[in-house]
PDBQT receptor file of N, H, CA, C and O in Angstrom, charges set to zero:
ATOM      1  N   UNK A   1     -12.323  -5.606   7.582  1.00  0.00    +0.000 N 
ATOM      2  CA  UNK A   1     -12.329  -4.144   7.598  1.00  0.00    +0.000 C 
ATOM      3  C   UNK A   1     -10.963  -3.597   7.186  1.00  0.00    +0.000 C 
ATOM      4  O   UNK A   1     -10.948  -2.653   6.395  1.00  0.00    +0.000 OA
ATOM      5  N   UNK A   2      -9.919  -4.053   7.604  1.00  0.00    +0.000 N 
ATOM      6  H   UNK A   2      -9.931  -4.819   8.246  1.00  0.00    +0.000 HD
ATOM      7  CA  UNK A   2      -8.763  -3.950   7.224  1.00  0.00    +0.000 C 
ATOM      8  C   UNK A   2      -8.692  -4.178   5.986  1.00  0.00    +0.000 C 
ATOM      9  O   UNK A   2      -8.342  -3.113   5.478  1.00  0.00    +0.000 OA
ATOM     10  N   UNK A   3      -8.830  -5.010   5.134  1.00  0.00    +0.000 N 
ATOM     11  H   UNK A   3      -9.114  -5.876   5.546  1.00  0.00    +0.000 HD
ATOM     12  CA  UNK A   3      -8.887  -5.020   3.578  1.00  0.00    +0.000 C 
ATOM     13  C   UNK A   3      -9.077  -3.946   3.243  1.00  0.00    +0.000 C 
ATOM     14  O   UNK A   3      -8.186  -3.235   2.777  1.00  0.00    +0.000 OA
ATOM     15  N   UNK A   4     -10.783  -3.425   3.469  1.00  0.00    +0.000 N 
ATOM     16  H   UNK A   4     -11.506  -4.002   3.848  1.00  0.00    +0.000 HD
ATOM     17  CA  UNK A   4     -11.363  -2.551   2.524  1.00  0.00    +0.000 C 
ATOM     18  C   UNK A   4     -10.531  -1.324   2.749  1.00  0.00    +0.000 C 
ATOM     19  O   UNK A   4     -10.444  -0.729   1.676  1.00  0.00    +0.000 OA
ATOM     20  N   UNK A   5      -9.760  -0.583   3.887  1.00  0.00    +0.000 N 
ATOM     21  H   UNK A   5      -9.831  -1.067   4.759  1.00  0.00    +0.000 HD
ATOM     22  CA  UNK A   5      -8.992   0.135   3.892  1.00  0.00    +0.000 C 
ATOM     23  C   UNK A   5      -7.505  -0.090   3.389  1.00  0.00    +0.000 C 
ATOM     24  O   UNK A   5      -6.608   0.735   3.214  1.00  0.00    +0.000 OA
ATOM     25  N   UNK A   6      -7.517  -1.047   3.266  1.00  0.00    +0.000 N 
ATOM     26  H   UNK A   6      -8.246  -1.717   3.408  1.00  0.00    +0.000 HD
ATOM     27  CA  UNK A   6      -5.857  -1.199   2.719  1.00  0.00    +0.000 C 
ATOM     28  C   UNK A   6      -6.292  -1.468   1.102  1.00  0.00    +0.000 C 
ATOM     29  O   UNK A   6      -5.349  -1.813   0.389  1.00  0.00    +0.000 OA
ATOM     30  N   UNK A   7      -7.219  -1.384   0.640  1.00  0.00    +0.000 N 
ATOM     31  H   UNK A   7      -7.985  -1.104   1.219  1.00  0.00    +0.000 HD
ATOM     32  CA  UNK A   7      -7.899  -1.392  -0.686  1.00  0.00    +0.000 C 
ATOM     33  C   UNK A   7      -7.808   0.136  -1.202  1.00  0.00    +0.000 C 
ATOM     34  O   UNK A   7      -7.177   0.406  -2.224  1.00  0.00    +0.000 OA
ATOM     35  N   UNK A   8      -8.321   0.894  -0.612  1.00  0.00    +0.000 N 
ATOM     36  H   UNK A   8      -8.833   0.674   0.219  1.00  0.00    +0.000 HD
ATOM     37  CA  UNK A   8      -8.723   2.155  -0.818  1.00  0.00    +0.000 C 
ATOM     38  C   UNK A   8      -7.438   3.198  -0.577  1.00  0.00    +0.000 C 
ATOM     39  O   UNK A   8      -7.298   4.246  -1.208  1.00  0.00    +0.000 OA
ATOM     40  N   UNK A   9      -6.588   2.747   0.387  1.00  0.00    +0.000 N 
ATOM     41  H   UNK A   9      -6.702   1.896   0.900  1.00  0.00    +0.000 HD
ATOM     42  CA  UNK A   9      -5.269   3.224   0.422  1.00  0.00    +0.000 C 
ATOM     43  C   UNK A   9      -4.400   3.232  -0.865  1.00  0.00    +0.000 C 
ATOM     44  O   UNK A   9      -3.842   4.166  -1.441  1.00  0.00    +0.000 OA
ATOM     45  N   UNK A  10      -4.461   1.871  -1.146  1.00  0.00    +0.000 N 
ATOM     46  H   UNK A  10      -4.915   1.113  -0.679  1.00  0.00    +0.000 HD
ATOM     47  CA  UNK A  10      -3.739   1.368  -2.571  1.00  0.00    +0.000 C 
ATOM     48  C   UNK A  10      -4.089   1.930  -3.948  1.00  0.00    +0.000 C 
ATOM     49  O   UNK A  10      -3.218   2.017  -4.813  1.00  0.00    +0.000 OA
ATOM     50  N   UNK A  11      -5.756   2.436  -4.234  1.00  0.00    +0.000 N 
ATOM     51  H   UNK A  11      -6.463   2.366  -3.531  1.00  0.00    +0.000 HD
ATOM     52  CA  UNK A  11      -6.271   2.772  -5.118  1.00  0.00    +0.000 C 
ATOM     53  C   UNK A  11      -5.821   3.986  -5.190  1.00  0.00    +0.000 C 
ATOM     54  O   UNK A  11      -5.350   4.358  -6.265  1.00  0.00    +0.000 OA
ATOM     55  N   UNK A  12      -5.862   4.950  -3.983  1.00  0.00    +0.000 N 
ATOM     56  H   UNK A  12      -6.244   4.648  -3.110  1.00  0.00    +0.000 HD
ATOM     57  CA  UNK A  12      -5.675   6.016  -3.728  1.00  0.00    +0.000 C 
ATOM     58  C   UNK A  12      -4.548   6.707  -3.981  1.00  0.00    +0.000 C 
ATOM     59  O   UNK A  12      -4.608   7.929  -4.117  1.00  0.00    +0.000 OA
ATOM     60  N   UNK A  13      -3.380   6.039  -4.080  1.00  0.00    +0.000 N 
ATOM     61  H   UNK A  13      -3.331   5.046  -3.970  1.00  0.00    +0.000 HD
ATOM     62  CA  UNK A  13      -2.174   5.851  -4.466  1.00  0.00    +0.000 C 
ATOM     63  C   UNK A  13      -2.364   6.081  -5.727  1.00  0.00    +0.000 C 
ATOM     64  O   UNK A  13      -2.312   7.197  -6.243  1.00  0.00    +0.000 OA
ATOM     65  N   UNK A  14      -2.711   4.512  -6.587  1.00  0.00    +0.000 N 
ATOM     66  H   UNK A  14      -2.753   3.605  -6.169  1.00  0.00    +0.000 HD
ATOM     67  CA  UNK A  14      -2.611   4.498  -7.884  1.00  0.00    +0.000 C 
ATOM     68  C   UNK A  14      -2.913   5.891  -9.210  1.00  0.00    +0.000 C 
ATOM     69  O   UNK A  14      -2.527   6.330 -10.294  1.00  0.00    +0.000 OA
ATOM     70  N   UNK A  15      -3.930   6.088  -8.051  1.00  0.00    +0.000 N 
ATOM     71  H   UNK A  15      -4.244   5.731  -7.171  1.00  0.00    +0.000 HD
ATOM     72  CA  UNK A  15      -5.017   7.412  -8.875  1.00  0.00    +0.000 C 
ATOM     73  C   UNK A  15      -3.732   8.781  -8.602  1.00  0.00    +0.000 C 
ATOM     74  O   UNK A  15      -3.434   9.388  -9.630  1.00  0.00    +0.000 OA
ATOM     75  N   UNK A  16      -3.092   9.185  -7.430  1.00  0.00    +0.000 N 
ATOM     76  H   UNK A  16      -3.334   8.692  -6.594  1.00  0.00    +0.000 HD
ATOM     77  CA  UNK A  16      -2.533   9.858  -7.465  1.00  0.00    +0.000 C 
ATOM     78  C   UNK A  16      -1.174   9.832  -8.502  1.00  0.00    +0.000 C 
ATOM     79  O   UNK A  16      -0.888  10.712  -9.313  1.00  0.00    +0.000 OA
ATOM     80  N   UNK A  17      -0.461   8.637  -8.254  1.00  0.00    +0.000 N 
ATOM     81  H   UNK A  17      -0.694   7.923  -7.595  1.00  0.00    +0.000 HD
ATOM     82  CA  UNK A  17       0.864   8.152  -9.148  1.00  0.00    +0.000 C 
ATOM     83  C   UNK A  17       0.172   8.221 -10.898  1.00  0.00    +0.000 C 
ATOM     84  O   UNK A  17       0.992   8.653 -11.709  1.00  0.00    +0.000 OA
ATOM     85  N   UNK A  18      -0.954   7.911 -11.373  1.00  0.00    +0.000 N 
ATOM     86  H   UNK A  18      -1.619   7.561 -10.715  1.00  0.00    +0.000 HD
ATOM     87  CA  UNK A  18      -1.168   8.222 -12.547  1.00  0.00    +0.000 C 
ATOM     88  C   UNK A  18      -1.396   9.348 -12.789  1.00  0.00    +0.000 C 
ATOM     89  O   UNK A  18      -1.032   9.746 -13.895  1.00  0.00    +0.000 OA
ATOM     90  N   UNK A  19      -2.014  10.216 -11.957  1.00  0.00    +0.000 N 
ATOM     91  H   UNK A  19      -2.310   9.893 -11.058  1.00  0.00    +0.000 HD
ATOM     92  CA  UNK A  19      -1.939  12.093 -12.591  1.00  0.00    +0.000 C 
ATOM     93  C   UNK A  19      -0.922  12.580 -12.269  1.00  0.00    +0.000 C 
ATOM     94  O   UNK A  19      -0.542  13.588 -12.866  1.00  0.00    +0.000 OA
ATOM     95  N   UNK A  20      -0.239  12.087 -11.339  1.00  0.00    +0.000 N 
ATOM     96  H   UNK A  20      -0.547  11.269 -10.854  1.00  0.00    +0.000 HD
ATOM     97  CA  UNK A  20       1.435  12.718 -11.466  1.00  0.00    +0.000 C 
ATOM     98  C   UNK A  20       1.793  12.565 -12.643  1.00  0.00    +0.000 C 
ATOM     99  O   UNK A  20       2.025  13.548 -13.346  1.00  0.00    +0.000 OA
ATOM    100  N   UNK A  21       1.927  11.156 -13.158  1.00  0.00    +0.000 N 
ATOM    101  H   UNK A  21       1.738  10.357 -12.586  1.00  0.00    +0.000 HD
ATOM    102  CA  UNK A  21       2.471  11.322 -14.014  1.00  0.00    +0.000 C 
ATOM    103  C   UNK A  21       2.188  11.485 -15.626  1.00  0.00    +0.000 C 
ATOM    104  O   UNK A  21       2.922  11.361 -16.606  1.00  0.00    +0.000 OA
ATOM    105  N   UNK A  22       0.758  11.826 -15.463  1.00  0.00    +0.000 N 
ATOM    106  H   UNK A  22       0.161  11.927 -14.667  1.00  0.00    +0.000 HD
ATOM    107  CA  UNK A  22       0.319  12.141 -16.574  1.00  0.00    +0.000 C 
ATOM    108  C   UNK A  22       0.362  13.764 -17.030  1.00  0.00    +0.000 C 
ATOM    109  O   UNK A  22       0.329  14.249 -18.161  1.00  0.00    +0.000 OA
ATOM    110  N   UNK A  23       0.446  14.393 -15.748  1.00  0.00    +0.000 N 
ATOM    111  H   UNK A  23       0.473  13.999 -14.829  1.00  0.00    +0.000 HD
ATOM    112  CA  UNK A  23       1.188  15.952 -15.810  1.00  0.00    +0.000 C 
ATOM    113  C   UNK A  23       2.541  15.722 -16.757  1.00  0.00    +0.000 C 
ATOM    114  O   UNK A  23       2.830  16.624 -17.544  1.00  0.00    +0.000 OA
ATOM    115  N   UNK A  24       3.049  14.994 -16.719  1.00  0.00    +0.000 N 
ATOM    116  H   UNK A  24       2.815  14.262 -16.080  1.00  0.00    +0.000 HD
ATOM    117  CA  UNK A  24       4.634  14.945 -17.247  1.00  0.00    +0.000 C 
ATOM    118  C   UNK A  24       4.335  14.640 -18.837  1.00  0.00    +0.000 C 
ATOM    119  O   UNK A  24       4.492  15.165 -19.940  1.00  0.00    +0.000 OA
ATOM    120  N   UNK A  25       3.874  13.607 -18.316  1.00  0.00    +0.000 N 
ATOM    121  H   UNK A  25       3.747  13.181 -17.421  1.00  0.00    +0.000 HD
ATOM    122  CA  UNK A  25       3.822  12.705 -19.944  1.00  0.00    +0.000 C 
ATOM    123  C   UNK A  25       1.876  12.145 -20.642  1.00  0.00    +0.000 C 
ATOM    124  O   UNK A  25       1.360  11.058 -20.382  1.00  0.00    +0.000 OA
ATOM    125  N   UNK A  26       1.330  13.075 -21.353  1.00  0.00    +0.000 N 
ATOM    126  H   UNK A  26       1.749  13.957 -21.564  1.00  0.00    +0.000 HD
ATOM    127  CA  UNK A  26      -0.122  11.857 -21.461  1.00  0.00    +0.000 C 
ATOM    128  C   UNK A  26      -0.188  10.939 -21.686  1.00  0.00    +0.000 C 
ATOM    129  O   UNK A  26      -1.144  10.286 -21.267  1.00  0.00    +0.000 OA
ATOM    130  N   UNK A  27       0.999  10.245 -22.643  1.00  0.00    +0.000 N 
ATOM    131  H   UNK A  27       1.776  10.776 -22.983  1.00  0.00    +0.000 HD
ATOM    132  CA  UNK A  27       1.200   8.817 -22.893  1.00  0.00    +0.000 C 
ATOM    133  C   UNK A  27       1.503   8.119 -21.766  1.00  0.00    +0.000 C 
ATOM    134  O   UNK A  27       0.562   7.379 -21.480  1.00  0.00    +0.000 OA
ATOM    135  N   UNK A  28       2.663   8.013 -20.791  1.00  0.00    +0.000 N 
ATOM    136  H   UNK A  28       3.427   8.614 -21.024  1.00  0.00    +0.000 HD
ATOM    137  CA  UNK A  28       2.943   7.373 -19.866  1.00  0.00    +0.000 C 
ATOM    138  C   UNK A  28       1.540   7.320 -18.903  1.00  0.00    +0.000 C 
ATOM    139  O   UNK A  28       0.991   6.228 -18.758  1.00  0.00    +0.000 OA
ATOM    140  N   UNK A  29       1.170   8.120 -18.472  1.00  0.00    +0.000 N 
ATOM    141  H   UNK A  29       1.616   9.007 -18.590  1.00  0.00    +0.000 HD
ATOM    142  CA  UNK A  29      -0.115   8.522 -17.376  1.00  0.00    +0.000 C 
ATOM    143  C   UNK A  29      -0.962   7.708 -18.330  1.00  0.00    +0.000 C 
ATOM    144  O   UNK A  29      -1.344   6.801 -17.592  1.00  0.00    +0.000 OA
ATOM    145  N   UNK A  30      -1.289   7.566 -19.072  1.00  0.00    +0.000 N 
ATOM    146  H   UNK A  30      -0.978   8.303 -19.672  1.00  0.00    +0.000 HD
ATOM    147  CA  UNK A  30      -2.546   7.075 -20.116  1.00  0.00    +0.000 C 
ATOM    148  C   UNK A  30      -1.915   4.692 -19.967  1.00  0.00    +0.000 C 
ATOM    149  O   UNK A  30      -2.498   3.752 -19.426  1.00  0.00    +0.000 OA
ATOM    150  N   UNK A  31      -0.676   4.754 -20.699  1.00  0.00    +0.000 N 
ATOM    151  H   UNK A  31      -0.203   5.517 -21.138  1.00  0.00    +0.000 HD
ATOM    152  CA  UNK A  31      -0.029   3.859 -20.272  1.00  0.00    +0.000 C 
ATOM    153  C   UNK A  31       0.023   2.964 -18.840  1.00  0.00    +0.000 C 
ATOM    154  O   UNK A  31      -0.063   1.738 -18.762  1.00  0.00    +0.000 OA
ATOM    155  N   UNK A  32       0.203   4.003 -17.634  1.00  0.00    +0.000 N 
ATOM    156  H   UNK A  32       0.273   4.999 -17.697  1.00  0.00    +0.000 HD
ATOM    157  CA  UNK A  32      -0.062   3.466 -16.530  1.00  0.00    +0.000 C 
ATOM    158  C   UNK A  32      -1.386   3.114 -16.079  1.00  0.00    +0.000 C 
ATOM    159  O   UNK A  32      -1.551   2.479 -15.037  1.00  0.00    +0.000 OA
ATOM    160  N   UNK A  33      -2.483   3.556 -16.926  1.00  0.00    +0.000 N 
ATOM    161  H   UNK A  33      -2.349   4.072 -17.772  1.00  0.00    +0.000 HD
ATOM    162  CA  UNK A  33      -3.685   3.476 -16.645  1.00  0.00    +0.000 C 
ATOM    163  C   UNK A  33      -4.222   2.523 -17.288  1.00  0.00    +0.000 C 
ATOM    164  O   UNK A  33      -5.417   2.292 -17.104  1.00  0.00    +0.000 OA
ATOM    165  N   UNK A  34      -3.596   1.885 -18.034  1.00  0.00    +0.000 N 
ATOM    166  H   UNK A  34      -2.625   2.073 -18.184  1.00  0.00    +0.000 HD
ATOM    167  CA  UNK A  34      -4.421   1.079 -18.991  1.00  0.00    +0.000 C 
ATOM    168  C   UNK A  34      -3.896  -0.171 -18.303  1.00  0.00    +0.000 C 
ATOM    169  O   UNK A  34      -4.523  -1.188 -18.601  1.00  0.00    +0.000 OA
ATOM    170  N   UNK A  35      -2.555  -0.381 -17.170  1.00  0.00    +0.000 N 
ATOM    171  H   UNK A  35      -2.046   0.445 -16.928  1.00  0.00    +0.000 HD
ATOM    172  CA  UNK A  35      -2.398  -1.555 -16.791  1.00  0.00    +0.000 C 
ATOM    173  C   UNK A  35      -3.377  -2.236 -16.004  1.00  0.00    +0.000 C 
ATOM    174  O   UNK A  35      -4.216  -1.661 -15.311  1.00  0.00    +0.000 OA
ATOM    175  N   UNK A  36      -3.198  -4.011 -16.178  1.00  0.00    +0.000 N 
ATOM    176  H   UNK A  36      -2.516  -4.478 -16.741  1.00  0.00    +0.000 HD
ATOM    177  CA  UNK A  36      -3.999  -4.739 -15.627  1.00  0.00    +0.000 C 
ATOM    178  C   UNK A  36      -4.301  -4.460 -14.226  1.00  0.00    +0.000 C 
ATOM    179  O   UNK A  36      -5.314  -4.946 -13.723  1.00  0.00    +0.000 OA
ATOM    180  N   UNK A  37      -3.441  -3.655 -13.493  1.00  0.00    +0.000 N 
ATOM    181  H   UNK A  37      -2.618  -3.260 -13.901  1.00  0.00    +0.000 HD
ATOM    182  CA  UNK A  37      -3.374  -3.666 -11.884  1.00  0.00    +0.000 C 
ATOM    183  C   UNK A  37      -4.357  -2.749 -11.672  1.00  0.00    +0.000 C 
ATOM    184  O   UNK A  37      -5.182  -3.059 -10.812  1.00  0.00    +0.000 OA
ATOM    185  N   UNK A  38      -4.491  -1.710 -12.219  1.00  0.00    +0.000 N 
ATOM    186  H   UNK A  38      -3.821  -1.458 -12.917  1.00  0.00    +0.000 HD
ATOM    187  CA  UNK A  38      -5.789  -1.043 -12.009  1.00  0.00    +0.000 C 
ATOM    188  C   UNK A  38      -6.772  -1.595 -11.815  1.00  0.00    +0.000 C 
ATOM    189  O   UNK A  38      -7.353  -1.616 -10.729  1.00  0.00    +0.000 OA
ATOM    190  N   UNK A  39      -7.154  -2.169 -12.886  1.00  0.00    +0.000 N 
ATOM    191  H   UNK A  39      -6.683  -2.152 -13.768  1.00  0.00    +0.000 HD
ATOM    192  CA  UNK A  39      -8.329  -2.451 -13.352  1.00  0.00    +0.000 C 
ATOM    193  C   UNK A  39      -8.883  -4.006 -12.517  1.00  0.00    +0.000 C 
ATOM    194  O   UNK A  39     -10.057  -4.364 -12.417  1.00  0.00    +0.000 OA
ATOM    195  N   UNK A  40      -7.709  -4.718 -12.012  1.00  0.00    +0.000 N 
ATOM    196  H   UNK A  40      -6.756  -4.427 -12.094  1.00  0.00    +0.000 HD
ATOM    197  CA  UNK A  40      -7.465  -5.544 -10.932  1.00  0.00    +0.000 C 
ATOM    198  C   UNK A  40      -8.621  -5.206  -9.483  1.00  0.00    +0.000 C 
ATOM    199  O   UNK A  40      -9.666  -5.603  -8.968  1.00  0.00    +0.000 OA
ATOM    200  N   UNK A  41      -7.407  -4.073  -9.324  1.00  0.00    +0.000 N 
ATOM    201  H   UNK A  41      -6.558  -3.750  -9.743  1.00  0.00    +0.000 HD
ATOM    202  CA  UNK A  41      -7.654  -2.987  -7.880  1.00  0.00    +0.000 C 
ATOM    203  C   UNK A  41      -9.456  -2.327  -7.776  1.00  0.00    +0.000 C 
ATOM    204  O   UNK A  41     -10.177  -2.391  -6.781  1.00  0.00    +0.000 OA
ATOM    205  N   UNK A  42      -9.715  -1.885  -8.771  1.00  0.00    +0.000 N 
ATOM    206  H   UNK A  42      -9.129  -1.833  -9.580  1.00  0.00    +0.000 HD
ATOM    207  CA  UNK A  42     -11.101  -1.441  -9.316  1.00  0.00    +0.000 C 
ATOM    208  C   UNK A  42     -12.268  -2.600  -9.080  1.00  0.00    +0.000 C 
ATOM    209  O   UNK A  42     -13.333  -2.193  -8.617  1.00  0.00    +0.000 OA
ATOM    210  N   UNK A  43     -12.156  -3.822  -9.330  1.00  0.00    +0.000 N 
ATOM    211  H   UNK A  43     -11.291  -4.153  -9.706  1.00  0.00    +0.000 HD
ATOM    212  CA  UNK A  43     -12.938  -4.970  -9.548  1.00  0.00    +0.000 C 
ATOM    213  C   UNK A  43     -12.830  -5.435  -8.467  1.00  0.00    +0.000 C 
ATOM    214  O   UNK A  43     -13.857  -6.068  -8.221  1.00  0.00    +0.000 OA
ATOM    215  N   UNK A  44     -11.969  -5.483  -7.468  1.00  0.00    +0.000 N 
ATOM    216  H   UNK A  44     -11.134  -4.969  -7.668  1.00  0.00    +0.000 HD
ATOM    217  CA  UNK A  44     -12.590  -6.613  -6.240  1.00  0.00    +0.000 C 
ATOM    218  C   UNK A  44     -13.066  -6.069  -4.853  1.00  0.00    +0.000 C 
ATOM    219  O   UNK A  44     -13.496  -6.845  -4.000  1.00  0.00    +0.000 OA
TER     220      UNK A  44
């Protein structure tokens, strides 16, 4: 149970830290989104 919340914490994060910073920059925000860790985080 602890996972799935420390899962969803982490995602929750990610999703926020990429529209931060895609307000700034679309490339960077677009960039941070395309990393493997997402898409990591998303899949398990």
């Amino acid at each position: 149970m602890l996972w799935v919340v420390l899962k969803y914490l982490i995602t929750a994060a990610m999703v926020v830290l990429i529209s931060e910073c895609a307000k700034r920059s679309d490339k960077l925000g677009g960039l941070i989104a395309a990393l493997p860790l997402v898409t990591i985080l998303t899949l398990i």
